[in-house]
N, C-alpha and C positions, 0 to 999 in steps of 0.2 A: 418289367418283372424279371431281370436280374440277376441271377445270385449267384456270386462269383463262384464256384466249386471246380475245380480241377476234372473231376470224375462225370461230372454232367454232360461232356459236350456229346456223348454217343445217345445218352440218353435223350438230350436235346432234338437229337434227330429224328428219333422214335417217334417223341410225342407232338414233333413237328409232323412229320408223315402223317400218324395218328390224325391231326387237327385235320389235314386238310382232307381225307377220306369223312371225319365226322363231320366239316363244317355244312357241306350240302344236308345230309342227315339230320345235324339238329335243329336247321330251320322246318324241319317236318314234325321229328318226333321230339319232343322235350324228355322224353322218357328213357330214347336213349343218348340223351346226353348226362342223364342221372349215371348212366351206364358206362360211360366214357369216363368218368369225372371218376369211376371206382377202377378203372382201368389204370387211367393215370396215376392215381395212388401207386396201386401195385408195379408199378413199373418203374 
């Protein structure tokens, strides 16, 4: 998943960091990973 962009690599980081604080979280709540997934938008 990819996509060549120039401007992504910091953002890359974020939602790398992001994952791995939600990845324990969404094996519990699915609920907040509806929440994560609006995050990531936004960001």
């Amino acid at each position: 998943m990819r996509k060549r962009k120039k401007k992504t690599t910091s953002m890359r980081k974020k939602i790398n960091s992001i994952r791995r604080i939600a990845n324990p979280l969404l094996t519990r709540d699915k609920a907040q990973s509806k929440l994560l997934h609006g995050l990531m938008i936004e960001i």
